[in-house]
ROBA-69412 format. One line per 8 residues: number of its first residue (from 1); their letters; for each residue x, y, z of C-alpha. Coordinates in Angstrom, 2 decimals. Layout:
// ROBA-69412
NUM) A) X:Y:Z ~ ...
This chain:
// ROBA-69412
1) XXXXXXXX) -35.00:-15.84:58.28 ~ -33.99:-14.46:54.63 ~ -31.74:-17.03:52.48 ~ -28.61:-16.07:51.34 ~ -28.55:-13.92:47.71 ~ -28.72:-16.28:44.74 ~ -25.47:-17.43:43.21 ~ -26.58:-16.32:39.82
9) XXXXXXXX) -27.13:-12.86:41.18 ~ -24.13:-12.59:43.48 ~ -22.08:-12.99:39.96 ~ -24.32:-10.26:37.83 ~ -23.44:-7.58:40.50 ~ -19.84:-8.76:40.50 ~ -19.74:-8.03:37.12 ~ -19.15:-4.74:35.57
17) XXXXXXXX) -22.00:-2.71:34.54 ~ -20.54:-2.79:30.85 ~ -19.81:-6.83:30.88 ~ -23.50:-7.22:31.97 ~ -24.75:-5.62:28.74 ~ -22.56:-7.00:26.65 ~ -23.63:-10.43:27.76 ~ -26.81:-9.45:27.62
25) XXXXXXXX) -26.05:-8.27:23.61 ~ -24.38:-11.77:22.90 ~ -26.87:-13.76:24.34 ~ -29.26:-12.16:22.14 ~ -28.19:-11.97:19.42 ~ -26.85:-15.44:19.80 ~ -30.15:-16.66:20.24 ~ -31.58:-14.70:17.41
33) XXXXXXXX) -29.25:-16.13:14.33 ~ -29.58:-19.78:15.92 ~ -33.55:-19.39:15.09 ~ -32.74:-18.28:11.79 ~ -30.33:-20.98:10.81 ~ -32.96:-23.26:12.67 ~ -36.02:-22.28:10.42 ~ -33.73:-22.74:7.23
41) XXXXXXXX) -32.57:-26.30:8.01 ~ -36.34:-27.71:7.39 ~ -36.15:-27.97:3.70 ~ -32.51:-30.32:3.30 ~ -34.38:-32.80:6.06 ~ -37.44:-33.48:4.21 ~ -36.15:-33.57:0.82 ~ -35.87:-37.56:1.27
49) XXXXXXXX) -39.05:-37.48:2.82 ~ -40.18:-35.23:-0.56 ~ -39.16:-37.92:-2.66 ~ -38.59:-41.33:-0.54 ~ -37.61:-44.89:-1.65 ~ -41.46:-46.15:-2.53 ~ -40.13:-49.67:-3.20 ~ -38.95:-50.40:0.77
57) XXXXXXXX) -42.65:-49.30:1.44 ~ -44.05:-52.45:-0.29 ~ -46.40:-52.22:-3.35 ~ -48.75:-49.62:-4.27 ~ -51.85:-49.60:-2.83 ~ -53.58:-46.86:-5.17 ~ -51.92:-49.48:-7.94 ~ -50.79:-46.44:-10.21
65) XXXXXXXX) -48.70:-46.33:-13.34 ~ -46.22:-44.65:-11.42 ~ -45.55:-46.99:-9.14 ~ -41.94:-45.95:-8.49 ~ -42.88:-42.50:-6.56 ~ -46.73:-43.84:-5.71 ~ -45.47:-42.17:-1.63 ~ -44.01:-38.81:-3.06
73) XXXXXXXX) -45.32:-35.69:-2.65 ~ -46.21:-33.81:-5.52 ~ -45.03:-32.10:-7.70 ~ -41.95:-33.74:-6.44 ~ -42.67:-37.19:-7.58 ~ -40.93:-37.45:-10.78 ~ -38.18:-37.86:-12.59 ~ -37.10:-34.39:-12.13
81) XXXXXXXX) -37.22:-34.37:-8.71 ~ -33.42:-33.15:-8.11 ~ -34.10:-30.15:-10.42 ~ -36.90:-29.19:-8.43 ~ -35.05:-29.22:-5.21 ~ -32.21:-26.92:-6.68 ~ -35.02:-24.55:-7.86 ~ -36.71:-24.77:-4.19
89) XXXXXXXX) -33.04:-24.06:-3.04 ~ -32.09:-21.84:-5.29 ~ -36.02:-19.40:-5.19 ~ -34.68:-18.88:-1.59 ~ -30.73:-18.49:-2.13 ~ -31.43:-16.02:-4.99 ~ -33.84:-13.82:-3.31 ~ -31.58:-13.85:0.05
97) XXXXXXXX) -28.20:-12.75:-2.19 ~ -30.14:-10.08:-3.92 ~ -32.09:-8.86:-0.75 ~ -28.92:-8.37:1.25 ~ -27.41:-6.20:-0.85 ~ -30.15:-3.90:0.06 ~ -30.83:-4.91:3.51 ~ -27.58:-3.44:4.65
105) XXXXXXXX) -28.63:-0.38:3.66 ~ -31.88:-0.47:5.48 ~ -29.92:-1.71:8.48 ~ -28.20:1.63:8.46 ~ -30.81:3.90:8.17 ~ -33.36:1.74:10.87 ~ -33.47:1.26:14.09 ~ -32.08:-2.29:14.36
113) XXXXXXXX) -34.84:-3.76:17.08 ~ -37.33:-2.94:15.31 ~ -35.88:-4.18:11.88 ~ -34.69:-7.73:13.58 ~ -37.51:-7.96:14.93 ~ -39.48:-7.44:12.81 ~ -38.01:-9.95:10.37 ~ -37.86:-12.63:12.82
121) XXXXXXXX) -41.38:-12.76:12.81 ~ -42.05:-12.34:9.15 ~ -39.47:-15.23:8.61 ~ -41.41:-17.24:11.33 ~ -44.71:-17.01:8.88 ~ -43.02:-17.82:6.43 ~ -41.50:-20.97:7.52 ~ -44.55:-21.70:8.55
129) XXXXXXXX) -46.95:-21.42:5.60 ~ -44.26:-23.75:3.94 ~ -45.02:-26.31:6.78 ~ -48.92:-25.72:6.07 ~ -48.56:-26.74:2.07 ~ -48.68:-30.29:3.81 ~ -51.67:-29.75:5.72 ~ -53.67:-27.98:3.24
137) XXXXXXXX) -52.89:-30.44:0.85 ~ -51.18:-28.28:-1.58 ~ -49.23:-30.05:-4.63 ~ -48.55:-26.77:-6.62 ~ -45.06:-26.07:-7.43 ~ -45.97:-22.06:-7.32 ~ -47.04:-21.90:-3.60 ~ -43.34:-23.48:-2.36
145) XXXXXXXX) -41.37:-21.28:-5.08 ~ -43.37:-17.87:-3.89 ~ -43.00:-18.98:-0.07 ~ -39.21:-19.67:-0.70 ~ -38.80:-16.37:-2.67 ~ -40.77:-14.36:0.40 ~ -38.85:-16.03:3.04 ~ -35.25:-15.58:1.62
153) XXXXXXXX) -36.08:-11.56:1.40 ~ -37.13:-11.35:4.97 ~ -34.42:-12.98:6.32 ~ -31.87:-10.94:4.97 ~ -32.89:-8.74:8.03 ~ -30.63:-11.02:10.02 ~ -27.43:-11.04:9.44 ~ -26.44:-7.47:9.19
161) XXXXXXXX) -28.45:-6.41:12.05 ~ -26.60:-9.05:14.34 ~ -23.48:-7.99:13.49 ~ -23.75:-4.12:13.54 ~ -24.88:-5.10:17.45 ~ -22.67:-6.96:18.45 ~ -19.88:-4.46:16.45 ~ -21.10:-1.46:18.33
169) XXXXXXXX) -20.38:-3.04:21.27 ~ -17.05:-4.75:21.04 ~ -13.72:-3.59:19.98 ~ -11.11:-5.15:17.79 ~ -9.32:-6.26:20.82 ~ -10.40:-10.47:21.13 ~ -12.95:-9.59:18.54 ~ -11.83:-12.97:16.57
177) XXXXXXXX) -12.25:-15.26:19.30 ~ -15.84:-13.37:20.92 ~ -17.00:-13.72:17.24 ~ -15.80:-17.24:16.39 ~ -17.55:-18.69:19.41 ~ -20.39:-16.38:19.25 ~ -20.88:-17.60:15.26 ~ -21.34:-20.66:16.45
185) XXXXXXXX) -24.94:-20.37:16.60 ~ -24.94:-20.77:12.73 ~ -23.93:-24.72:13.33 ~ -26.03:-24.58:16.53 ~ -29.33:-23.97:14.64 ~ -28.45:-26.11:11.92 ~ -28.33:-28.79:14.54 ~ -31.39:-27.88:16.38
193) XXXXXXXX) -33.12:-27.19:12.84 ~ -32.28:-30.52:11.91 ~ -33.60:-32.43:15.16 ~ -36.24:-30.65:15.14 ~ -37.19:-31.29:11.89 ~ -36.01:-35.11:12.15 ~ -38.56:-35.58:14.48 ~ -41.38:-35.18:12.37
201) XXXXXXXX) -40.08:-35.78:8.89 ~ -41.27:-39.19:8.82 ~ -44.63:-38.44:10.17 ~ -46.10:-35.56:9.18 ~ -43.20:-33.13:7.70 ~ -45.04:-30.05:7.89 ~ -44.42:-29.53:11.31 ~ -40.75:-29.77:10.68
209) XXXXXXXX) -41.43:-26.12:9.09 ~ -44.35:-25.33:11.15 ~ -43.08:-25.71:15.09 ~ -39.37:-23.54:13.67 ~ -41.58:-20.89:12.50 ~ -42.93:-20.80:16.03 ~ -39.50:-20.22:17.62 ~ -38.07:-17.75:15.53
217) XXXXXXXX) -41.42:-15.63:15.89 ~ -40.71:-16.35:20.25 ~ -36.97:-14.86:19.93 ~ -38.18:-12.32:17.94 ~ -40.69:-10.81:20.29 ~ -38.16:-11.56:22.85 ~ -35.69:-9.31:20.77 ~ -38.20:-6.51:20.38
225) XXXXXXXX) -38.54:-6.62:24.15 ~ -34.88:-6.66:25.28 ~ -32.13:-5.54:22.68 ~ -29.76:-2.64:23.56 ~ -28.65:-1.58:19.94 ~ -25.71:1.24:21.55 ~ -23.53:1.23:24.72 ~ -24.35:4.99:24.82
233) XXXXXXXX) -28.10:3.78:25.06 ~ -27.43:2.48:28.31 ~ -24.83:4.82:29.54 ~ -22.10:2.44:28.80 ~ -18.69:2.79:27.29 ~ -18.72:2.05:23.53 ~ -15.16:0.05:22.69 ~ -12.30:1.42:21.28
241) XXXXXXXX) -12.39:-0.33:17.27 ~ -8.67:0.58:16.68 ~ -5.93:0.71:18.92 ~ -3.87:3.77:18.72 ~ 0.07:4.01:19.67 ~ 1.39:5.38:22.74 ~ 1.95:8.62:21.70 ~ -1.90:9.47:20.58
249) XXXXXXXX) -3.32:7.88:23.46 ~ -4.01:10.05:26.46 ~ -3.76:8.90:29.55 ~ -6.43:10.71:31.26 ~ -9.15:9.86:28.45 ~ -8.54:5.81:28.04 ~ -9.13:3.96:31.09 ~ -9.17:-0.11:31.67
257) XXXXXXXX) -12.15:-1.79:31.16 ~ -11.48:-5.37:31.64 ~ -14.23:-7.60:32.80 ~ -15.44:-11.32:32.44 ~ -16.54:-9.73:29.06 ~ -14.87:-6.90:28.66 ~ -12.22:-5.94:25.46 ~ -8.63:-4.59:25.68
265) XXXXXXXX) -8.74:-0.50:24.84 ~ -12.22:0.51:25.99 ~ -12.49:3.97:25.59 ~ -13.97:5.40:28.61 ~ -17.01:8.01:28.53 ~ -18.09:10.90:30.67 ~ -21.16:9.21:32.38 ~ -22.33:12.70:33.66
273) XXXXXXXX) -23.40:14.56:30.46 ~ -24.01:10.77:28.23 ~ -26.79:12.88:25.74 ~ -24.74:15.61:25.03 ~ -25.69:16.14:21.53 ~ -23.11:15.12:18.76 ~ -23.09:15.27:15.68 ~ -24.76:11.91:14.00
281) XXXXXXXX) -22.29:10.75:11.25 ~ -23.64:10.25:7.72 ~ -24.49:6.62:6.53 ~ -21.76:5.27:4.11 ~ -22.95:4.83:0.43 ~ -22.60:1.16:-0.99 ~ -19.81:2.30:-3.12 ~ -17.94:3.81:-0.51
289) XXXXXXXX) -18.29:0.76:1.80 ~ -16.73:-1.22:-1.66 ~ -13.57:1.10:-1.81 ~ -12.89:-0.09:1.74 ~ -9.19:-1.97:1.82 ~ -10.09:-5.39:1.26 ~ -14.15:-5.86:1.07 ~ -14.00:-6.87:-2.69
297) XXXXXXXX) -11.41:-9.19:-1.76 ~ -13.17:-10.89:1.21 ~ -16.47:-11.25:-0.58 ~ -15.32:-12.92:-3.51 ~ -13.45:-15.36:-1.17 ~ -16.74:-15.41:0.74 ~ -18.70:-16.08:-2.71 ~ -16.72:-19.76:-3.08
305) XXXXXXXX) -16.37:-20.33:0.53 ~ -20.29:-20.25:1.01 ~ -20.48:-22.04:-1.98 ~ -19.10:-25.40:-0.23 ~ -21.00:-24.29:2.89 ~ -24.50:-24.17:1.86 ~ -24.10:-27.48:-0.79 ~ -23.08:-29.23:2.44
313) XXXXXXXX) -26.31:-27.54:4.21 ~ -28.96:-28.19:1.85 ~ -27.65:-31.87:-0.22 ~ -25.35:-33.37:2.85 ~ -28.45:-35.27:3.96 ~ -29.32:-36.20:0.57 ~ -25.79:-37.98:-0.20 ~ -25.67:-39.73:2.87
321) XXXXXXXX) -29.14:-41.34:2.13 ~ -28.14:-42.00:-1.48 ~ -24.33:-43.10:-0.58 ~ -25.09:-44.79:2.68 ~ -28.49:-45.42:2.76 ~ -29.67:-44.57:5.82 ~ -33.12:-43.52:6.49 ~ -34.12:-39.71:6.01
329) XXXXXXXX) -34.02:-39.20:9.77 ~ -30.28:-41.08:10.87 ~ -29.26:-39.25:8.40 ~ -30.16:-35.90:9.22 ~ -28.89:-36.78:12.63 ~ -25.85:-37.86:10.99 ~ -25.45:-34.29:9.12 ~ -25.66:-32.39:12.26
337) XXXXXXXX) -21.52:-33.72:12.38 ~ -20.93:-31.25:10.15 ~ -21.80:-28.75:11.63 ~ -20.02:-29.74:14.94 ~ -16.69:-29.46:13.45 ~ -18.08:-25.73:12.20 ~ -17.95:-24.85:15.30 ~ -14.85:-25.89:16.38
345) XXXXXXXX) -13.76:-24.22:12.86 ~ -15.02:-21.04:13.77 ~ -13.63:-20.74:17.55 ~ -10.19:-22.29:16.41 ~ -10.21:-19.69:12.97 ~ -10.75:-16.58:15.42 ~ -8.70:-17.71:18.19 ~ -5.54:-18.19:15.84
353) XXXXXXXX) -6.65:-14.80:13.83 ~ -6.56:-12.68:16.90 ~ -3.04:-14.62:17.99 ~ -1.32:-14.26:14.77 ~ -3.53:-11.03:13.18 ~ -3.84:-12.55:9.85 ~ -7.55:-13.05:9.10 ~ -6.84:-13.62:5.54
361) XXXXXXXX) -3.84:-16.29:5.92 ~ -5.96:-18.19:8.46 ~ -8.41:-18.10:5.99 ~ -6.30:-19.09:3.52 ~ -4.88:-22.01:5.26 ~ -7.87:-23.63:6.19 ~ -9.14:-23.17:2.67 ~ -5.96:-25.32:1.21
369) XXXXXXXX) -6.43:-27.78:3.89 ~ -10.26:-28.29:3.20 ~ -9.76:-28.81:-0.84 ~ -7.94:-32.40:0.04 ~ -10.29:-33.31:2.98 ~ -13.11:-32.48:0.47 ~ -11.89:-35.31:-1.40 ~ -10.87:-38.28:0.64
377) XXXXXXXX) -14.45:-37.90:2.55 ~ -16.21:-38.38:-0.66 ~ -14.12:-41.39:-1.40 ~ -13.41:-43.13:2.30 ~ -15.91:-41.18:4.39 ~ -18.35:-43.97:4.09 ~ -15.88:-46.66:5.00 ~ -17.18:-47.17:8.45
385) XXXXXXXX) -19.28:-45.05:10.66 ~ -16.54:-44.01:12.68 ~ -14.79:-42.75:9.47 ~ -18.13:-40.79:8.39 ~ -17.83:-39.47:12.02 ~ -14.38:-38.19:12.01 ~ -14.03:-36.92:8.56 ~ -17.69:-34.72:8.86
393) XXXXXXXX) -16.31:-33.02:11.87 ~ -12.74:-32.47:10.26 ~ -14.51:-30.87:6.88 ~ -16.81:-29.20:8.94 ~ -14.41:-27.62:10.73 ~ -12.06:-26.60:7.52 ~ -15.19:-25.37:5.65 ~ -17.12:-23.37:8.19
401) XXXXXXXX) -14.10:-22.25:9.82 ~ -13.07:-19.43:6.89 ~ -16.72:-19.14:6.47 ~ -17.25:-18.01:10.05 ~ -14.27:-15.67:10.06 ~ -15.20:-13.64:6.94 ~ -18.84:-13.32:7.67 ~ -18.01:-12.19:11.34
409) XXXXXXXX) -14.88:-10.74:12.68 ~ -13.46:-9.40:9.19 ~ -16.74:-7.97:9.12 ~ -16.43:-5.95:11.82 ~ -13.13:-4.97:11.37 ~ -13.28:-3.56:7.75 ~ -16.88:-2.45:9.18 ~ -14.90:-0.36:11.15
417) XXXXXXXX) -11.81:0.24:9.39 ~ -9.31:2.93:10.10 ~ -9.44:4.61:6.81 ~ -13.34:5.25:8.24 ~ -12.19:8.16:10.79 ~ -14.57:6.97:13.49 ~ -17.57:6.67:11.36 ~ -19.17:2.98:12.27
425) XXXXXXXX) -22.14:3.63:10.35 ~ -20.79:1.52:7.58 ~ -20.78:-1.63:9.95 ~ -24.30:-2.50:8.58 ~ -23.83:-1.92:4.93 ~ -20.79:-3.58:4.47 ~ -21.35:-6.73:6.57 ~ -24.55:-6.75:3.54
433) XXXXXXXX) -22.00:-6.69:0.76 ~ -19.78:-9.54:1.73 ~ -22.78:-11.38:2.82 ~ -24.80:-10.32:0.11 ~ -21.81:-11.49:-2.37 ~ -21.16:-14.59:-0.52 ~ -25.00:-15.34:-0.85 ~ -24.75:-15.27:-4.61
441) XXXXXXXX) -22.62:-18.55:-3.95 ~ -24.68:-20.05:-1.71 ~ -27.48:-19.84:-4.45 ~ -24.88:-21.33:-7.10 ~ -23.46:-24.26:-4.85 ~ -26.81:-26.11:-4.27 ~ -27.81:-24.94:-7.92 ~ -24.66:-26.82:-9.10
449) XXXXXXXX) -24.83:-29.78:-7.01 ~ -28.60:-30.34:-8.64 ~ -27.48:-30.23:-12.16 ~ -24.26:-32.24:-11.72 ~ -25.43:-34.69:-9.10 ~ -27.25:-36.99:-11.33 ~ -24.32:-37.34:-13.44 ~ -22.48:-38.72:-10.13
457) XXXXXXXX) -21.49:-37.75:-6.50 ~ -17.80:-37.45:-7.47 ~ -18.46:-34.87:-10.30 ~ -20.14:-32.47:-6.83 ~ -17.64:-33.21:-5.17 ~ -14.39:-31.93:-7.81 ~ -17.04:-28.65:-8.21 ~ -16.53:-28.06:-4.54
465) XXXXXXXX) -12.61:-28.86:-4.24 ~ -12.53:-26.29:-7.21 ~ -14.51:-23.31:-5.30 ~ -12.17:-23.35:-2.23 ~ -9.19:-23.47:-4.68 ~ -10.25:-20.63:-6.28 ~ -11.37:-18.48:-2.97 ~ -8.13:-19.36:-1.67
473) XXXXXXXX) -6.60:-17.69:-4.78 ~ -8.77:-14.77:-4.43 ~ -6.89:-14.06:-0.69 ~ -3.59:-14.02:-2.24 ~ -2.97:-10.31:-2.35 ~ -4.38:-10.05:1.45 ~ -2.10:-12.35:1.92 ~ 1.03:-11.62:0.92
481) XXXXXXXX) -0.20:-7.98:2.64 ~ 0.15:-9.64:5.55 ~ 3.10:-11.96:5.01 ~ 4.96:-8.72:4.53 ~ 3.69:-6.92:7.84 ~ 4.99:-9.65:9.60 ~ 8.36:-9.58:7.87 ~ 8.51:-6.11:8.42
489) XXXXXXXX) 7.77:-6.11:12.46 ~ 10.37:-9.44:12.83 ~ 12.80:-7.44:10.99 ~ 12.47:-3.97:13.21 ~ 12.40:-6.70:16.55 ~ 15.97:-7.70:15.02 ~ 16.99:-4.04:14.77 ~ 15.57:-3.66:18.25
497) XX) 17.47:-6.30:19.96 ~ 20.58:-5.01:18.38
């Protein structure tokens, strides 16, 4: 007697052959930038553990002069510490910004399972040989700067790959809301990076570098083994990035393609002859991708939105030991808040994006909102713990939010913008320039926060209120772009119902 077919498998062949794929492509690459964001959380963990409070571990038992730091690690144990941090920070922000520029145009010109891939698994030994510093005894402020440089330039391999993927195979359709809960795996691996790294920091912290190593080099094998760069690869329909008006549609070439997965405007392809040879379109030049409608204006905004993101990433842990003073580990558990309201940001930014169609004034309004929250968390936020609770998910969720958007579905669409004729080869390249740009903040904001922070929290704190001001500001024209459109359609719907 044979048992019935399995559930799971019942729903895969209910499922359109396209929808399966797709799935397939999310889950991927999903599960790819979650191990990338996991093996970068490492470092903001064991900074207290770096440089911990030697006076609640009782006197020194070496009985040095420097009794103070007598449990630090060296060369972080003295004065200087902060500084060193920053330049830790900063030796992998630095190298990341200036590596993505060129890493979208690698990501053009490659095939992109071989280049993810690939990277995954150089960023895995990377992460790694950080971890081993602590088990080869190494005390050399060289070896962490060099490792830190290598790994930022590797893992620029990431982000544009992802996203040309996950572009080729979804139109603009839901695109903000697919993306915004699909970006969640940015707060996702910040969280797992940061329990994972919690649960050794106190022991022996190398492994908090060590066992993420080990599972971005898993998912990248796993990548190499199972990532479908092109619907046409497969025989499947690529999406339709633009939707055209009734008259230049035909009716006979654009059929519905609606599935659990599937995107408004599929354009439909002639499954008998799928390798008919066509023409391969050129790869866009970087200065081409920059006279694009509205990529200087995005990654500028991106610049001082990242800014705010990655100080949060990489000092959040810090301040709450300082401020609250909990231990290194409750308070990397406590961080992971954060990023829980950066997902909610990112699914609520692309969900009212798609509704509305204003990426940049949901961008914009989330940015104005954030500057104030900004402030009353550093100044009430550790009231209670309920407070702290509340007000990490709310800023999370205002910060990460615009973050998310820029980086993913504005990405796509000016990736594929109409002013392209059809040619998505630029998806790659510039995803890399607003990424790349926006990296150049995320090396200033932690740079920042460890020159300012020792003259006090609250000084941080007015630097990052400042940044979202300004990458509000630098939306404006977008903006008022938009503001317009929508004037424009509410006044022809007046005419209309006249």
């Amino acid at each position: 007697m044979r048992a019935a077919l399995a559930p799971g498998v019942r729903l895969l062949r209910a499922l359109p052959r396209d929808s399966r794929y797709r799935g397939l492509t999310l889950v991927l690459t999903f599960l790819c930038y979650t191990s990338y964001h996991l093996s970068r959380k490492p470092i903001s963990i064991v900074k207290s553990q770096l440089h911990p409070n030697c006076s609640a571990l009782g006197p020194n038992p070496r009985n040095d002069s420097n009794s103070s730091a007598w449990c630090s690690w060296a060369p972080f144990d003295g004065d200087n510490y902060k500084e060193l941090f920053g330049a830790l920070d900063n030796a992998f922000l630095v190298a990341y910004a200036i590596g993505m520029f060129i890493s979208g145009i690698f990501g053009e010109r490659l095939p992109l399972r071989y280049y993810l891939s690939g990277g995954m698994v150089l960023s895995g030994l990377f992460t790694a040989l950080f971890g081993l510093g602590y088990f080869w005894d190494i005390h050399v402020l060289w070896y962490f700067i060099v490792v830190q440089v290598c790994n930022g330039l590797v893992q620029t391999t990431g982000w544009p790959a992802v996203v040309a993927c996950v572009g080729n195979w979804f139109g603009k359709g839901k695109r903000g809301l697919i993306m915004g809960i699909w970006n969640s795996h940015t707060s996702v691996g910040n969280i797992l990076g940061s329990l994972i790294a919690g649960a050794w920091v106190s022991s022996a912290w190398g492994l908090s570098f060590v066992v993420p190593g080990i599972i971005i080099t898993t998912v990248g094998i796993i990548c190499f083994f199972f990532l479908v760069e092109y619907p046409e690869d497969v025989d499947c329909s690529p999406p339709l990035h633009h939707v055209m008006t009734t008259s230049e549609k035909d009716p006979e070439a654009v059929t519905s393609n609606e599935g659990p997965l599937g995107l408004s405007g599929q354009s439909s392809v002639d499954l008998s002859s799928p390798k008919e040879p066509v023409e391969e379109p050129e790869a866009i030049s970087f200065l081409g991708a920059l006279r694009i409608p509205g990529v200087v204006e995005f990654s500028l905004c991106l610049l001082f939105a990242k800014l705010v993101s990655y100080t949060f990433l990489y000092w959040l842990p810090l301040y709450i030991v300082n401020v609250a003073h909990f231990g290194a580990k409750e308070a990397g558990d406590l961080s992971t808040l954060f990023d829980v309201g950066g997902i909610l940001g990112g699914i609520f930014a692309g969900l009212i994006s798609d509704y509305t169609g204003g990426r940049a004034t949901t961008c914009c309004v989330m940015l104005v909102v954030a500057a104030p929250m900004l402030f009353l968390y550093n100044h009430v936020g550790q009231n209670g713990i309920g407070t702290s609770i509340a007000m990490l998910i709310i800023c999370g969720a205002l910060v990460n939010g615009p973050y998310a958007l820029i980086t993913t579905a504005v990405s796509a669409d000016l990736g594929t913008h109409e002013s392209l004729k059809g040619n998505a080869k630029a998806l790659s390249t510039v995803t890399a320039i607003i990424d790349g740009t926006g990296s150049v903040g995320a090396a200033l904001g932690p740079l920042l926060a460890g020159l300012i922070s020792p003259t006090g929290w609250n000084n941080v704190f007015y630097m990052l209120i400042a940044a979202d001001v300004l990458a509000c500001l630098l939306l404006a024209r977008v903006v008022v772009k938009e503001v317009r459109g929508w004037c424009g359609y509410m006044a022809r719907k007046r005419g209309y119902v006249r």
